[in-house]
OpenMM code with the backbone's topology and positions (N, CA, C; nanometers):
from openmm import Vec3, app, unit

residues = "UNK UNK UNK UNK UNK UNK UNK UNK UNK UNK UNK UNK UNK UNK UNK UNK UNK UNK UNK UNK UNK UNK UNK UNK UNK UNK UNK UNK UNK UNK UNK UNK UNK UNK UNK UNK UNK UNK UNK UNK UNK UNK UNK UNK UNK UNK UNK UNK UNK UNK UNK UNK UNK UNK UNK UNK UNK UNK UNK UNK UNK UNK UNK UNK UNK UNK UNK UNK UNK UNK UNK UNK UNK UNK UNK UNK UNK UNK UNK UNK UNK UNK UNK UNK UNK UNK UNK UNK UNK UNK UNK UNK UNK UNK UNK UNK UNK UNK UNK UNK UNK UNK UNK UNK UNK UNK UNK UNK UNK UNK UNK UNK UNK UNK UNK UNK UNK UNK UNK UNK UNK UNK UNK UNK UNK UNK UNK UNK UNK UNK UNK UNK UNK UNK UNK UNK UNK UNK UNK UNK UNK UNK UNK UNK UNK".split()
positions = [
    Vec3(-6.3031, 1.5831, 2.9008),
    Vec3(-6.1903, 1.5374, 2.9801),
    Vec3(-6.0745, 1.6353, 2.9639),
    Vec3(-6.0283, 1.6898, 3.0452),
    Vec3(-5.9302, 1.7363, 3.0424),
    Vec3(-5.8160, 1.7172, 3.0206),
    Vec3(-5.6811, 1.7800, 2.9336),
    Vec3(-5.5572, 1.6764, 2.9010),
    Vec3(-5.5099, 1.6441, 2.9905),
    Vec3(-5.4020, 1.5159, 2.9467),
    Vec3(-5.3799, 1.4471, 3.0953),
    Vec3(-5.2011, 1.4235, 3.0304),
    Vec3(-5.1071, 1.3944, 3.0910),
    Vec3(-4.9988, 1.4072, 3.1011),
    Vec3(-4.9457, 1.2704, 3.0087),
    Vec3(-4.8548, 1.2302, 2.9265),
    Vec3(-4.8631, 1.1247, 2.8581),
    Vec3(-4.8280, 1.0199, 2.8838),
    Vec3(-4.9012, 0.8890, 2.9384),
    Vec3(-4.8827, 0.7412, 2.9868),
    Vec3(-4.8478, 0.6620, 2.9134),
    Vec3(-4.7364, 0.6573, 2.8392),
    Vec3(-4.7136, 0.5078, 2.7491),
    Vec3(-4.7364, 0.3976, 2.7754),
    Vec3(-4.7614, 0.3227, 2.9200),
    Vec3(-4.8038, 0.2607, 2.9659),
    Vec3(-4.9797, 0.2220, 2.9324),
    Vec3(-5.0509, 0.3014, 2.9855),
    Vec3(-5.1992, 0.3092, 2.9181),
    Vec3(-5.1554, 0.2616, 2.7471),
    Vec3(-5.0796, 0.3249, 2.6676),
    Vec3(-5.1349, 0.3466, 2.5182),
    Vec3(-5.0744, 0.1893, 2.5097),
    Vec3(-4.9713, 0.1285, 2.6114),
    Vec3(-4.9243, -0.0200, 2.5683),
    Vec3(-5.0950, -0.1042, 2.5842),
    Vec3(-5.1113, -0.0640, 2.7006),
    Vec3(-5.2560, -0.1413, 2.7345),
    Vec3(-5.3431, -0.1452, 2.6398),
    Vec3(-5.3823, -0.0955, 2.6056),
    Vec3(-5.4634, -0.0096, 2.4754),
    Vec3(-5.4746, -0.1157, 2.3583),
    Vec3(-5.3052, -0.0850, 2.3168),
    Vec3(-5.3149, -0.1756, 2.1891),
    Vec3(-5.2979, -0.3393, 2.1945),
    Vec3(-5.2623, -0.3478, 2.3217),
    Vec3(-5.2753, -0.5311, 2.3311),
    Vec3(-5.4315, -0.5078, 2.3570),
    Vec3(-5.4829, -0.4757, 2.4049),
    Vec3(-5.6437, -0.5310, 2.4229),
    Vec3(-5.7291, -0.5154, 2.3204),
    Vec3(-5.6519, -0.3868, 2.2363),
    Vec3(-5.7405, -0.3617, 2.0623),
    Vec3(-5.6845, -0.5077, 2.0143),
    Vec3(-5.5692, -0.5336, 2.0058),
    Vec3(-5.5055, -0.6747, 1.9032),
    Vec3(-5.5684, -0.7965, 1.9680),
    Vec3(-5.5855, -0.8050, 2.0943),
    Vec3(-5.6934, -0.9434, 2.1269),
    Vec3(-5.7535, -0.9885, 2.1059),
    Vec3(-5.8613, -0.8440, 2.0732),
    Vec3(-5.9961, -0.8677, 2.0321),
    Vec3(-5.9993, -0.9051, 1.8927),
    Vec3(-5.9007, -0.8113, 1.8458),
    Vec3(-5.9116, -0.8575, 1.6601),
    Vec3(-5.8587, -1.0088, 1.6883),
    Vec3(-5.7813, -1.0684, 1.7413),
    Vec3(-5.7327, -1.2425, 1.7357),
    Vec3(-5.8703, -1.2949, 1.7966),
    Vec3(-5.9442, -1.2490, 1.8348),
    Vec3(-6.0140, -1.3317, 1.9264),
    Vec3(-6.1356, -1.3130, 1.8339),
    Vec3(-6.1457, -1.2320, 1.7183),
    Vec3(-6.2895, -1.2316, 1.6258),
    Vec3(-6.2544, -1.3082, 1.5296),
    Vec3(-6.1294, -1.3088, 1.5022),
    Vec3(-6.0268, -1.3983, 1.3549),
    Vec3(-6.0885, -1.5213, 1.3621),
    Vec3(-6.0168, -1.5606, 1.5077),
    Vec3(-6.0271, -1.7390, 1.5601),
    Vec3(-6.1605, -1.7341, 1.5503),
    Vec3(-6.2792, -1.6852, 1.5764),
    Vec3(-6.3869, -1.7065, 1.6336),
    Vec3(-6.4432, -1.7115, 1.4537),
    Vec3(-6.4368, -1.6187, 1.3562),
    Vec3(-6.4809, -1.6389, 1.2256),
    Vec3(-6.3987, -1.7422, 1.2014),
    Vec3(-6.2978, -1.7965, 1.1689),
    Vec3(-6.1897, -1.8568, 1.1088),
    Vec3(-6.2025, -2.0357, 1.1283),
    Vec3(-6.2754, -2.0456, 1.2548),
    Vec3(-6.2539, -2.1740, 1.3101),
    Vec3(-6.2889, -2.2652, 1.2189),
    Vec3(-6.4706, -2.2743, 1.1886),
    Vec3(-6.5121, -2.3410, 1.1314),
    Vec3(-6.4104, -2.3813, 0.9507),
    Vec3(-6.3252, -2.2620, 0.8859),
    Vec3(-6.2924, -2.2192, 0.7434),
    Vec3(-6.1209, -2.2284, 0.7826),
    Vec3(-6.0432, -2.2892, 0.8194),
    Vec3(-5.9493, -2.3342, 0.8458),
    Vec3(-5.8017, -2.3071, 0.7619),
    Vec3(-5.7647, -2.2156, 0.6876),
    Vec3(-5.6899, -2.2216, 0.6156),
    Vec3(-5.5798, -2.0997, 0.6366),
    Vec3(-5.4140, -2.1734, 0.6304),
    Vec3(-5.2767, -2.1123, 0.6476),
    Vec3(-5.2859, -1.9997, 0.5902),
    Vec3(-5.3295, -1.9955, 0.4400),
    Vec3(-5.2644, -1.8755, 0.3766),
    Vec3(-5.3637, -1.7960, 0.4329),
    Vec3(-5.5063, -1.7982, 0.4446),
    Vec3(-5.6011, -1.7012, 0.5427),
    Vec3(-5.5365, -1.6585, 0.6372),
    Vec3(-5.5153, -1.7475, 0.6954),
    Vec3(-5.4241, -1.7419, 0.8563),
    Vec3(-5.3760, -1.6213, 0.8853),
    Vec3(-5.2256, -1.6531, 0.7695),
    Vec3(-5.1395, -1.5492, 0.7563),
    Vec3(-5.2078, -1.3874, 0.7115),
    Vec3(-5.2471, -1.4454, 0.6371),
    Vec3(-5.3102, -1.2625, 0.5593),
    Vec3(-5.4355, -1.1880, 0.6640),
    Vec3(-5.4870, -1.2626, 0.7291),
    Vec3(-5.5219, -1.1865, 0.8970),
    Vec3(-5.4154, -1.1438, 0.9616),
    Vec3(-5.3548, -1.2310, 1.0072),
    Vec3(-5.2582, -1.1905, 1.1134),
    Vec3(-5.1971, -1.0808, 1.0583),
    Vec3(-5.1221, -1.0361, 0.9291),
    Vec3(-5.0868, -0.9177, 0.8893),
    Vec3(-5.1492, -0.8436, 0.9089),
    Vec3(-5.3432, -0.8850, 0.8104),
    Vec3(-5.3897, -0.7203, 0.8556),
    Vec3(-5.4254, -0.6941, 1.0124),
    Vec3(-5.3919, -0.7808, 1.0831),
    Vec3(-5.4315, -0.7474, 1.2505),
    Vec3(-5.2963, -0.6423, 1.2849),
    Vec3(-5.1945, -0.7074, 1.2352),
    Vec3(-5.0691, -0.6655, 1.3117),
    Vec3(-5.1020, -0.4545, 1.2356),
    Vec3(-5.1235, -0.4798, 1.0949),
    Vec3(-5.1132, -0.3284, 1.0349),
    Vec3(-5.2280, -0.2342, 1.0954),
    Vec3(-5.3691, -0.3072, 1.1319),
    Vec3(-5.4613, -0.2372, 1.2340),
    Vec3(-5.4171, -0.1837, 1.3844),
    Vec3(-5.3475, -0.2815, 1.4229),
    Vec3(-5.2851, -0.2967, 1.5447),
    Vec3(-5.1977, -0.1412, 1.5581),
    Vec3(-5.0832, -0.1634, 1.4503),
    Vec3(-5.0075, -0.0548, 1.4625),
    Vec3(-5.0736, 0.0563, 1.4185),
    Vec3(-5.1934, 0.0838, 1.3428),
    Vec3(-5.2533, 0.2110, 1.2922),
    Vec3(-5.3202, 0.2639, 1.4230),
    Vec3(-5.3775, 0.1584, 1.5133),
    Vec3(-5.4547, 0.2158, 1.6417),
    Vec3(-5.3236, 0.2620, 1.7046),
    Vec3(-5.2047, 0.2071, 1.7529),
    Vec3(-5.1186, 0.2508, 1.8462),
    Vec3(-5.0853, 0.3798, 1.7884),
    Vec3(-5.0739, 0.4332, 1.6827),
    Vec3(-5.0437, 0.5769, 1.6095),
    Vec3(-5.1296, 0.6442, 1.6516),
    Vec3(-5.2308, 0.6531, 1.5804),
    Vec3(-5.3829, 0.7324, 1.6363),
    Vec3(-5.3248, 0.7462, 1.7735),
    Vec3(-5.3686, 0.6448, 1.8956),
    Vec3(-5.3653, 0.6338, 2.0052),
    Vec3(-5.2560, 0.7288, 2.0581),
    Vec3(-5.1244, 0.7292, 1.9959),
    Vec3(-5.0016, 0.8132, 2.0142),
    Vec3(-5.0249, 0.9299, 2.0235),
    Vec3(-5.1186, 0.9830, 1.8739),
    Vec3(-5.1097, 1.0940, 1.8257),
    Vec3(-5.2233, 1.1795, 1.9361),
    Vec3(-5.3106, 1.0795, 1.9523),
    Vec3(-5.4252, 1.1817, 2.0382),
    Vec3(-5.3177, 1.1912, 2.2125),
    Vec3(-5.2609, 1.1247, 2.2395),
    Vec3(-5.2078, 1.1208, 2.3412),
    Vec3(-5.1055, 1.2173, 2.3692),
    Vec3(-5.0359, 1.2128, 2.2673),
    Vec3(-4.9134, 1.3495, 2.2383),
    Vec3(-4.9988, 1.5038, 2.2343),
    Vec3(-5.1146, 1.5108, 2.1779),
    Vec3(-5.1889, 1.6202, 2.2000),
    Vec3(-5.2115, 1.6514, 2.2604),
    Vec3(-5.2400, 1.5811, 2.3527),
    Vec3(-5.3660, 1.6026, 2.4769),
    Vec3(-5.2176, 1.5962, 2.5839),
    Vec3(-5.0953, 1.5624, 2.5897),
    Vec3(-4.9895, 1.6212, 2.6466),
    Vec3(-4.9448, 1.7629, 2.6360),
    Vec3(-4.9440, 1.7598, 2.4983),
    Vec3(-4.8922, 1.9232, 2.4893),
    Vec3(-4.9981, 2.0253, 2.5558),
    Vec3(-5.1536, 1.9778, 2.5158),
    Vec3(-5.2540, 2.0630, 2.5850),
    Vec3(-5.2045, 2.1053, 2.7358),
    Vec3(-5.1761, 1.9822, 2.7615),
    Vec3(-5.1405, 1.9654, 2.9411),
    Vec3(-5.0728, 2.0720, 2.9277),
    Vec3(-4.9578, 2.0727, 2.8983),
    Vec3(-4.8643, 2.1831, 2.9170),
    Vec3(-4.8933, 2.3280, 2.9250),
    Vec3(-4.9503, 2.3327, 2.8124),
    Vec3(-4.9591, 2.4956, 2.7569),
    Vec3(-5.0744, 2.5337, 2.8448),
    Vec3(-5.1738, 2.4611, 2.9147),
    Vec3(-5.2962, 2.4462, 2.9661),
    Vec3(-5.2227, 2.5395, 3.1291),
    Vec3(-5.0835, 2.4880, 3.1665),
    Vec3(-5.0955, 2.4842, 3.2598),
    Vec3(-4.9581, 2.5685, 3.3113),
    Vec3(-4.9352, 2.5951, 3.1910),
    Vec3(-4.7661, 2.6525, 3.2207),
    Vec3(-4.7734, 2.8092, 3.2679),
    Vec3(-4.6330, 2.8161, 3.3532),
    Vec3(-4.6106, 2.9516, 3.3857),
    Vec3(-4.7332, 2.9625, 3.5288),
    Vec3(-4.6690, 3.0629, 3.6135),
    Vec3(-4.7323, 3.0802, 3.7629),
    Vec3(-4.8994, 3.0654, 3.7837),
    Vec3(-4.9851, 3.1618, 3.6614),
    Vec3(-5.0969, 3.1411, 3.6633),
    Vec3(-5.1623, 2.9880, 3.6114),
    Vec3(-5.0801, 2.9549, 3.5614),
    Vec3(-5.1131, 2.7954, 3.5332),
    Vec3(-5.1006, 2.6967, 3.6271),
    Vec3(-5.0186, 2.7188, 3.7136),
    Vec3(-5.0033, 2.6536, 3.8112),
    Vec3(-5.1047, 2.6966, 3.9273),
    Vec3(-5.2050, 2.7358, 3.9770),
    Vec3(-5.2971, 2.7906, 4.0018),
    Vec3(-5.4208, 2.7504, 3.9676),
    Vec3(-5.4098, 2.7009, 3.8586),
    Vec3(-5.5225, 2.6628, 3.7742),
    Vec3(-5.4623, 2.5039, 3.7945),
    Vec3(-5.3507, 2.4200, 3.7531),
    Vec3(-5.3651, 2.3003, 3.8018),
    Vec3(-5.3650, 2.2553, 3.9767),
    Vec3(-5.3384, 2.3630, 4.0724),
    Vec3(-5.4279, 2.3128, 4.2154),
    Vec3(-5.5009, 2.2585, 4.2029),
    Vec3(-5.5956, 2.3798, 4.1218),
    Vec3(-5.7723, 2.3771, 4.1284),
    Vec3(-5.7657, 2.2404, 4.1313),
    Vec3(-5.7325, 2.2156, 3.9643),
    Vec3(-5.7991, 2.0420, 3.9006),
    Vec3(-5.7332, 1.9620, 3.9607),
    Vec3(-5.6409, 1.9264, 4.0353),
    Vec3(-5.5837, 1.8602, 4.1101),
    Vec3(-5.6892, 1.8273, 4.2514),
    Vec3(-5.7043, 1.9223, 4.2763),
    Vec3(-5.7616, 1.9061, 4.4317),
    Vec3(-5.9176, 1.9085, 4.4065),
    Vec3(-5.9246, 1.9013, 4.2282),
    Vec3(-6.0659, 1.8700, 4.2149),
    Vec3(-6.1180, 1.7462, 4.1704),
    Vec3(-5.9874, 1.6735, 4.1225),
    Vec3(-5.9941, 1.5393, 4.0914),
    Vec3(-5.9985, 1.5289, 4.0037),
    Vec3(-5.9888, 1.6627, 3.9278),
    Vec3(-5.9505, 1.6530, 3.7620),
    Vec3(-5.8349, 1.6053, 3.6701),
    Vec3(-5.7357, 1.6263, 3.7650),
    Vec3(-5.6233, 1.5582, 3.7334),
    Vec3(-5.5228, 1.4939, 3.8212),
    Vec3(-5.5085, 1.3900, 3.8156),
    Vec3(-5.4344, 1.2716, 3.8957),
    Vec3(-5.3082, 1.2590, 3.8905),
    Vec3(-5.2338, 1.3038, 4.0305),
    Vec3(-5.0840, 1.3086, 3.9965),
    Vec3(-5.0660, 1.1936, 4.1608),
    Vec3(-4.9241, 1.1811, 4.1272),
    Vec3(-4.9414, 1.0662, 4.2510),
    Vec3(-4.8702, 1.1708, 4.4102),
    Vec3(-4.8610, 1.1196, 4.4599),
    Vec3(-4.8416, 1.2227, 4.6004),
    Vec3(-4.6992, 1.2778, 4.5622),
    Vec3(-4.6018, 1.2018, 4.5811),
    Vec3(-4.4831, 1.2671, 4.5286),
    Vec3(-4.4829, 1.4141, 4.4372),
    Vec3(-4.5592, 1.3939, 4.3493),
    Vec3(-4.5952, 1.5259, 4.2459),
    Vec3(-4.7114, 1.6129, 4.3372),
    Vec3(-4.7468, 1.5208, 4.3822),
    Vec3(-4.8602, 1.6963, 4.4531),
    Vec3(-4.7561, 1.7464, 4.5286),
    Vec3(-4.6624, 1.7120, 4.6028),
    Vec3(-4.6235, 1.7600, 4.7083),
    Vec3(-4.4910, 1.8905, 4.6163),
    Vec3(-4.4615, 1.8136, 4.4917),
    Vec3(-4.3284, 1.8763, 4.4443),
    Vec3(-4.4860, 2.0339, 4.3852),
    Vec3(-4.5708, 1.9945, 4.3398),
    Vec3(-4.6576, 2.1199, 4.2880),
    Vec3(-4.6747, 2.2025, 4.4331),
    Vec3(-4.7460, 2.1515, 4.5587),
    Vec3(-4.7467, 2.2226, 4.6572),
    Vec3(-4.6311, 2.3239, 4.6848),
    Vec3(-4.5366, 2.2773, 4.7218),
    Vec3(-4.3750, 2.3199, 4.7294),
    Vec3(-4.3348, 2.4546, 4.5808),
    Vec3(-4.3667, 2.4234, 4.5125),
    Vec3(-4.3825, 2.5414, 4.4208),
    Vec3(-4.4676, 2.6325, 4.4287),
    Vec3(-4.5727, 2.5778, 4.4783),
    Vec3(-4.7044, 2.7160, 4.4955),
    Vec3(-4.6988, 2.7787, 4.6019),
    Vec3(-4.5944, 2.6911, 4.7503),
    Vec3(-4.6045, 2.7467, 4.8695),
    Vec3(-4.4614, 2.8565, 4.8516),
    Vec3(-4.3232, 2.8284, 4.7822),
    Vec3(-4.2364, 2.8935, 4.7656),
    Vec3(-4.2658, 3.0382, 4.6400),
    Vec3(-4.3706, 3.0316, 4.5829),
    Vec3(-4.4544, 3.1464, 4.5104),
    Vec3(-4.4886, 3.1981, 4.6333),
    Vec3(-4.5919, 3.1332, 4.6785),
    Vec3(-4.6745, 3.2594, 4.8102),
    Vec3(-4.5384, 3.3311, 4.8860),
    Vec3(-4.4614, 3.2932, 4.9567),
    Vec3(-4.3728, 3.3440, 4.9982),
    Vec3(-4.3128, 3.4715, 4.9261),
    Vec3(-4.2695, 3.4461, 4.7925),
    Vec3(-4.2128, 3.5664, 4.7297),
    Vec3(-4.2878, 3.6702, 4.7050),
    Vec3(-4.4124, 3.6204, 4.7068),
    Vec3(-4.5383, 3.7392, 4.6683),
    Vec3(-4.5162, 3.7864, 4.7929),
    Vec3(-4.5323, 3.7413, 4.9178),
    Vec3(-4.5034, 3.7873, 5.0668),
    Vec3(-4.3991, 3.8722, 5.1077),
    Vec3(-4.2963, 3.8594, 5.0483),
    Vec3(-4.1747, 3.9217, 5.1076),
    Vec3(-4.1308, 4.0252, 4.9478),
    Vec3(-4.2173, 4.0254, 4.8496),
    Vec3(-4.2280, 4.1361, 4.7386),
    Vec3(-4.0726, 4.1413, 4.6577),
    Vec3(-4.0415, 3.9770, 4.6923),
    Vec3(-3.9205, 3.9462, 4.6224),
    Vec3(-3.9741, 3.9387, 4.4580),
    Vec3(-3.9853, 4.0289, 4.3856),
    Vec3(-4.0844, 3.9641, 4.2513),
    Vec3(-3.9612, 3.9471, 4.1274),
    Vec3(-3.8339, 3.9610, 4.1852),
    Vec3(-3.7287, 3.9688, 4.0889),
    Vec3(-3.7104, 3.7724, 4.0719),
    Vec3(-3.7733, 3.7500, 4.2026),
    Vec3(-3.7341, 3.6333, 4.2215),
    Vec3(-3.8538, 3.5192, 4.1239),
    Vec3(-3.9543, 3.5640, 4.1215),
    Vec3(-4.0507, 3.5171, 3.9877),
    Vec3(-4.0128, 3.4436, 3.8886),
    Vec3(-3.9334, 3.4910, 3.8336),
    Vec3(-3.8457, 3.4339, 3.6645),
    Vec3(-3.8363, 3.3140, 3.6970),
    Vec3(-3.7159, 3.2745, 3.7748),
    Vec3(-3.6609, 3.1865, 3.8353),
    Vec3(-3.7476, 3.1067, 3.8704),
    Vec3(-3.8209, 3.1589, 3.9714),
    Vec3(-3.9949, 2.9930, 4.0228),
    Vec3(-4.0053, 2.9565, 3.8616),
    Vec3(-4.0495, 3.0506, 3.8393),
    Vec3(-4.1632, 3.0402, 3.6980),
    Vec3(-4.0426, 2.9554, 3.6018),
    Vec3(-3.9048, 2.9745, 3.5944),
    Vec3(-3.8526, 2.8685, 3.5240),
    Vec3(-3.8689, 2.7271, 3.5255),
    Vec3(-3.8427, 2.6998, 3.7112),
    Vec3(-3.8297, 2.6190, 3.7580),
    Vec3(-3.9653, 2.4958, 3.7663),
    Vec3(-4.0651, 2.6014, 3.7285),
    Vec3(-4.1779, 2.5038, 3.7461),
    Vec3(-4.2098, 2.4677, 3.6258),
    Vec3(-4.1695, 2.5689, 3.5063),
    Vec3(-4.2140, 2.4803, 3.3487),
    Vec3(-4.1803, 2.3932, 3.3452),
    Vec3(-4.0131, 2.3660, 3.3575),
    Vec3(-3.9467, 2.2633, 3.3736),
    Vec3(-3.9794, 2.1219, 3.3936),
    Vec3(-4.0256, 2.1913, 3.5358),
    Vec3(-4.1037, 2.0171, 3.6160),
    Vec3(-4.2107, 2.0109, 3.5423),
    Vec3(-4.3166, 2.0759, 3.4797),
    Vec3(-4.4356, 2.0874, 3.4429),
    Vec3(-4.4024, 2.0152, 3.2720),
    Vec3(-4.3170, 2.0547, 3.2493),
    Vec3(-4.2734, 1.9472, 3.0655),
    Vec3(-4.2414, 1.8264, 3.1138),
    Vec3(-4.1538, 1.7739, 3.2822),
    Vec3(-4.1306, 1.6700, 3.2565),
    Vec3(-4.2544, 1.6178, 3.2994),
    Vec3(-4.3573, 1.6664, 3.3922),
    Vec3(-4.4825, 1.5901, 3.4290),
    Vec3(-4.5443, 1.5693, 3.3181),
    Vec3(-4.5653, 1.6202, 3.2049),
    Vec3(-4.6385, 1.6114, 3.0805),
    Vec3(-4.5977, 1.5275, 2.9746),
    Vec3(-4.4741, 1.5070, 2.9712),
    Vec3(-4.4199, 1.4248, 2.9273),
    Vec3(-4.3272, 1.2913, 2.9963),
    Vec3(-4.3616, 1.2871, 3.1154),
    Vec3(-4.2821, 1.1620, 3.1621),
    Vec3(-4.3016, 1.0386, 3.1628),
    Vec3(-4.3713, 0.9611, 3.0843),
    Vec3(-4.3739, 0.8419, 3.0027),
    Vec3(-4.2701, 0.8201, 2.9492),
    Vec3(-4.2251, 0.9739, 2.8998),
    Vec3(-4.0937, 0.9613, 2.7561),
    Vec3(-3.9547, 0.9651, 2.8430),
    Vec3(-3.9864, 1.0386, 2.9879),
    Vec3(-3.8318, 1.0786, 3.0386),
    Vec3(-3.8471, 0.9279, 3.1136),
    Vec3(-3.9674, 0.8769, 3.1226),
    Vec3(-3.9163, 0.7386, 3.2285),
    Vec3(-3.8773, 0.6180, 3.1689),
    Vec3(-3.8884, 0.6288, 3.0143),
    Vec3(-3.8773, 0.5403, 2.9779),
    Vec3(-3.7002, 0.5535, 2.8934),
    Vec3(-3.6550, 0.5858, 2.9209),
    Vec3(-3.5109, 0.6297, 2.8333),
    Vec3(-3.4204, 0.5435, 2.8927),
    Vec3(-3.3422, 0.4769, 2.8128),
    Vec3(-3.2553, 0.3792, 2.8739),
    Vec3(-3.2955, 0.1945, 2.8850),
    Vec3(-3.4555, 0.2590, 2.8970),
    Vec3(-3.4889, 0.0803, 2.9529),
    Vec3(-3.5296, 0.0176, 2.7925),
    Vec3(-3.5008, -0.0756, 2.7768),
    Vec3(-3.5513, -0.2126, 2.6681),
    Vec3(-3.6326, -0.2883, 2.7334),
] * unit.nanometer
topology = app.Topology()
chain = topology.addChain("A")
for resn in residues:
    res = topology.addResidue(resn, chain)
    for name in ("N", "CA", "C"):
        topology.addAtom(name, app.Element.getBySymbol(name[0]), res)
C-alpha cells in the first residue's frame, strides 16, 4: 500500500471498534463470573490497550504521512503523484485533484514558455500544499473541541 496522507478520522474509527470488541469479549467472558472489582480492573486494562493501539495506530500513520510527503515532494514528485492518483493509488477528493492538476498544468506552461526562473516558486508553492495534503487531519482539526 502506498502512504496515504494522515486521517485522524480513520485512526478515531479504529480505536472505538478495537475498544468494542475488547467490551464486547469482557461482557461476553464476564457474564456468567459477575464481579465490580473484576469489572473495574478490565475496564482499565481495556482503556490502557485501547490507548496503546491508538499510539501504534498514530505512529504507523504519522509514518506513512511523512512517506507521503517525501514520496512525493518537489516537481518530479508531483508527476509521480498524477500517476497514482489517476491510478487509483491514491485518493484525493476532487477539490485536491483539481488544486494538483492546476499545479501540473501551470508547470507545463513554464516549461513552455522556458520561464525556468519561475520553477522555485511552483516548486515552493506545491510542497506547501503537498505538507498540508499530508498532513491535513492535523491542519483540519485546529481550533475544533
Amino acid at each position: 500500500m502506498k502512504p496515504q496522507p494522515l486521517d485522524l478520522e480513520e485512526i478515531k474509527e479504529k480505536a472505538y471498534d478495537f475498544w468494542i470488541k475488547k467490551q464486547v469479549k469482557h461482557l461476553k467472558e464476564d457474564s456468567l463470573n459477575f464481579k465490580i472489582e473484576h469489572l473495574c480492573e478490565k475496564c482499565k486494562q481495556i482503556q490502557k490497550d485501547t490507548i496503546q493501539f491508538t499510539i501504534n495506530e498514530l505512529k504507523q500513520r504519522l509514518k506513512s504521512a511523512c512517506e507521503f510527503y517525501l514520496m512525493f515532494q518537489d516537481l518530479d514528485g508531483m508527476k509521480e503523484l498524477i500517476i497514482d492518483v489517476e491510478n487509483g493509488d491514491i485518493k484525493l477528493c476532487e477539490k485536491e485533484k483539481k488544486q494538483l492538476y492546476e499545479f501540473h498544468l501551470e508547470y507545463s506552461k513554464i516549461l513552455e514558455k522556458e520561464k525556468y526562473n519561475d520553477l522555485s516558486d511552483l516548486e515552493d508553492r506545491y510542497n506547501e500544499w503537498l505538507f498540508k495534503l499530508a498532513f491535513k487531519g492535523v491542519f483540519e482539526d485546529v481550533g475544533k473541541v
